[in-house]
C-alpha positions in Angstrom: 60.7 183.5 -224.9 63.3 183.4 -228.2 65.5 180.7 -227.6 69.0 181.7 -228.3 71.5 179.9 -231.2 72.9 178.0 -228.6 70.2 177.0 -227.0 68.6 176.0 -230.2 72.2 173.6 -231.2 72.5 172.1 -227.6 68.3 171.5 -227.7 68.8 169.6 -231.3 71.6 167.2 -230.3 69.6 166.6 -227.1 67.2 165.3 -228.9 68.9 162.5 -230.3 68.5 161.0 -227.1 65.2 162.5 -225.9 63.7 161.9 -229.3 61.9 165.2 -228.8 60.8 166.5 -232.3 60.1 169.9 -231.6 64.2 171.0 -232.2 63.9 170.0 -235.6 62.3 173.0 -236.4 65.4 175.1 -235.7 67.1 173.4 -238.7 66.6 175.2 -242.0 63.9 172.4 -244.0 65.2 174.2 -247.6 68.4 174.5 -247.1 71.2 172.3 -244.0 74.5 172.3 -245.5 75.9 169.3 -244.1 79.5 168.5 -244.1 79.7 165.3 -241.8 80.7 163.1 -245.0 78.7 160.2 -243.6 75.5 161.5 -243.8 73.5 162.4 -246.6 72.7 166.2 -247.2 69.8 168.0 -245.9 67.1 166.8 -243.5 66.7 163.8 -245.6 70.4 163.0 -244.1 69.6 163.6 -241.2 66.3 162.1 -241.0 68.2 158.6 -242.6 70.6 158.4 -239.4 67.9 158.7 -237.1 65.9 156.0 -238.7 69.0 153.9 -238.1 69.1 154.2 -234.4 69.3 151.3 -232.0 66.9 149.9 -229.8 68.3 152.0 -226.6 68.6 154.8 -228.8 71.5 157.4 -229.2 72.9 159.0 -226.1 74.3 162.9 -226.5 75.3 165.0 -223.6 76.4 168.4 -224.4 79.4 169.6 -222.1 80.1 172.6 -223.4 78.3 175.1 -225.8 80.0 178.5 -227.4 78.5 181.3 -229.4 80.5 183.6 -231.9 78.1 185.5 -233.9 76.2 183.5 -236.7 78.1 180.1 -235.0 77.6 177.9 -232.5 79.7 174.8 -231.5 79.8 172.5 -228.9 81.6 169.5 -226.8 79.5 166.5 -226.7 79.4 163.3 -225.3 77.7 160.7 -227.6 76.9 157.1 -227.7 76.5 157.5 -231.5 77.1 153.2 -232.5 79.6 153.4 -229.4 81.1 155.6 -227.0 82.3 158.9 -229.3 83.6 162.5 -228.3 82.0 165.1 -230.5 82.8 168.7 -231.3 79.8 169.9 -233.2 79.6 173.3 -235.4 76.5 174.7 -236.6 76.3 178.0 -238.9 72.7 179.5 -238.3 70.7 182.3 -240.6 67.4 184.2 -239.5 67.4 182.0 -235.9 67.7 178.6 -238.2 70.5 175.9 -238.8 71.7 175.9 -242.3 74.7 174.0 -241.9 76.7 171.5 -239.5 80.4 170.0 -239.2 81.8 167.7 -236.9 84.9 165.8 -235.7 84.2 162.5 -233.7 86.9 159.8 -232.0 85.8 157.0 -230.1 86.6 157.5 -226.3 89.5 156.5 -225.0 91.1 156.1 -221.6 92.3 158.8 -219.7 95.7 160.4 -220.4 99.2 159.7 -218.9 98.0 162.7 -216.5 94.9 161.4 -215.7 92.6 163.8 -217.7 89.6 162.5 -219.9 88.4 163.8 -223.0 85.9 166.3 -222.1 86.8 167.1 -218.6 87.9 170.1 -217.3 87.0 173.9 -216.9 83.6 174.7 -218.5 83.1 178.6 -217.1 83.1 180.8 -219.9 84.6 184.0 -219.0 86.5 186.8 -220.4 84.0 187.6 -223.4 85.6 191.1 -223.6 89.0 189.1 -224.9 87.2 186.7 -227.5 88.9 188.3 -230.8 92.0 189.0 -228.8 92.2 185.3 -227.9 91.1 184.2 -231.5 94.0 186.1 -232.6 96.2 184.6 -230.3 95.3 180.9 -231.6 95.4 181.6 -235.1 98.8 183.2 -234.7 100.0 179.6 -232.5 98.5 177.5 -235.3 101.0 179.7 -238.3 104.1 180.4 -235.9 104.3 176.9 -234.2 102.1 174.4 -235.9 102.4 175.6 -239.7 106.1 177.0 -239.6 107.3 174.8 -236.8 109.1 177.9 -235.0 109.6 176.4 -231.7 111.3 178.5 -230.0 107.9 181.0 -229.8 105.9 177.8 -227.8 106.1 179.5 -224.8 105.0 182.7 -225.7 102.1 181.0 -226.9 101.1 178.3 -224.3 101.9 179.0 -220.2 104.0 176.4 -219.3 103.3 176.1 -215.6 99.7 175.9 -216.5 98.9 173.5 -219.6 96.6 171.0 -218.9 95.9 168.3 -222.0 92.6 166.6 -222.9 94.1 164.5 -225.5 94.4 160.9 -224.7 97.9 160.0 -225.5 99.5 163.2 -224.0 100.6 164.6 -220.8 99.9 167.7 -219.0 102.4 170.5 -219.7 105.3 171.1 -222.3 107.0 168.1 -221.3 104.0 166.3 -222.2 103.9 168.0 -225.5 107.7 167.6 -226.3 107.3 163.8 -225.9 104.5 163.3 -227.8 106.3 165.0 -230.6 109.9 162.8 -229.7 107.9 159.4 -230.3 106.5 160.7 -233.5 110.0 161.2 -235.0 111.5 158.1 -233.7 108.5 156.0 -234.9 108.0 157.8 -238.5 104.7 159.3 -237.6 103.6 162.9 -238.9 101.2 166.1 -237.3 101.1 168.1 -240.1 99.1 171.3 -240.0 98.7 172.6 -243.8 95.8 175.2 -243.3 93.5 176.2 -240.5 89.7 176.7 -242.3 88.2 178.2 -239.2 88.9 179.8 -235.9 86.1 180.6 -233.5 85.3 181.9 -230.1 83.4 182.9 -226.5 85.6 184.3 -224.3 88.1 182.4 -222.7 87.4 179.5 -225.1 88.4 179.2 -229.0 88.2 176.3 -231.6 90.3 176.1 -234.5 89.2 173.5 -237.4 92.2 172.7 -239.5 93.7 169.9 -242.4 96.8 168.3 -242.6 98.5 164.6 -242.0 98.4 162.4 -239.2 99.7 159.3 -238.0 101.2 157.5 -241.6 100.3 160.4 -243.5 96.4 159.9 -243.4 94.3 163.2 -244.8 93.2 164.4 -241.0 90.8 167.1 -240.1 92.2 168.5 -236.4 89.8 170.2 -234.2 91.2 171.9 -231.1 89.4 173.7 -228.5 91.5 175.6 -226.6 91.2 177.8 -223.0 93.1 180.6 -222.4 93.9 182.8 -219.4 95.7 186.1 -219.7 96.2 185.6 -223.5 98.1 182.5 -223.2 96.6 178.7 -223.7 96.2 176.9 -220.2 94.1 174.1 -221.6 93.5 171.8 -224.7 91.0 169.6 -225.9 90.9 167.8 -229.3 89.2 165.8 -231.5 91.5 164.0 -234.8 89.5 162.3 -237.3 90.7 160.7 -240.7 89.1 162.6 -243.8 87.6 159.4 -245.6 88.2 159.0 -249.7 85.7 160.9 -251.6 84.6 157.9 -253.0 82.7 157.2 -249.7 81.6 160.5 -248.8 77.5 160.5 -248.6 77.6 164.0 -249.2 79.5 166.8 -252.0 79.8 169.4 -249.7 83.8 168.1 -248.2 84.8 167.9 -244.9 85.2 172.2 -244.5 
């Protein structure tokens, strides 16, 4: 029986930790596309990190998995040298990987609301609404996070509803609006500049984006967000530092 694209992504991260070798033929040998810039490209790449592997091997438990034509991406769990949080994207042609990104932040503790990283509603549902809600997100990301118009948050996210994933923030607006008061009184930036992807199943959509974080570092921000009745109710992220090119292991940049 044809495995499906996301079948075929969840069964090769699984396999960092099963050590199963049979998913490697779902990756593309002549041409992976890979855009994790600490990893070599192609199989070679790949096959390096795995060479590098502790003794207890690499640990990778895949929470959720999404589909959205030619793409796949996922929410993993990874002990990947140390605890990590993972959102993993993979671009297939003709059933085959031919190329990955990723975001990964070591785990933290839970939030000021009590929330962890990856936990949380998993059911996708919805599926009829995917572009709708793709629509919805990339339209947040310009009105509120590019343009900084405010005043449309709450057309946007529900505010009786939001629940946060991200470790320094608390459930619902309030949440939000003090995360972004201590960023102004400490000189700290979020600076959305362009969003390079938006994708999505159903009631769940992912937007890859660049801008400044923190001092001003080069960021890449992935948010996975889940909606209900075309506004967000959840959010999940993963914020990563873009390193120098002069470290990347690859040519292929960060989107």
């Amino acid at each position: 029986m044809e495995l499906s694209n996301k079948e075929k992504a969840v069964a090769v991260l699984e396999s960092l930790e099963t050590g199963a070798l049979e998913p490697i033929a779902y990756i593309n040998p002549k041409k992976y596309i890979q855009h994790n810039l600490s990893v070599g490209d192609g199989l070679e790449g790949f096959g390096e990190v795995l060479k590098h592997a502790p003794q207890q091997g690499f640990k990778a438990k895949v929470v959720r998995a999404f589909e959205d034509g030619d793409y796949v991406f996922t929410h993993t769990e990874y002990d990947f040298f140390g605890p990590k949080i993972g959102i993993d994207v993979f671009r297939f042609e003709e059933g085959l990987i031919v190329e990955h990104w990723d975001n990964l932040i070591e785990v933290q503790p839970p939030n000021p609301s009590g929330r962890t990283q990856t936990d949380g509603n998993t059911e996708i549902t919805d599926k009829d609404k995917t572009e709708a809600n793709k629509s919805t997100i990339k339209a947040f990301i310009d009105d509120v996070l590019l343009n900084h118009e405010n005043e449309k948050i709450t057309t946007y996210i529900n505010p009786t509803k939001y629940l946060q994933h991200n470790p320094a923030v608390a459930d619902g607006l309030e949440g939000f609006g003090a995360a972004m008061k201590y960023f102004a009184e400490n000189g700290l930036v979020m600076e959305y500049e362009k969003t390079h992807k938006v994708l999505g199943e159903g009631n769940f959509v992912l937007a890859m984006s660049e801008g400044k974080f923190g001092k001003g570092d080069h960021t890449a921000f992935y948010d996975l967000f889940r909606l209900e009745d075309g506004q967000i109710v959840e959010h999940w992220d993963v914020i990563s530092t873009i390193p120098k090119e002069s470290e990347w292991k690859n040519k292929n940049g960060k989107f």
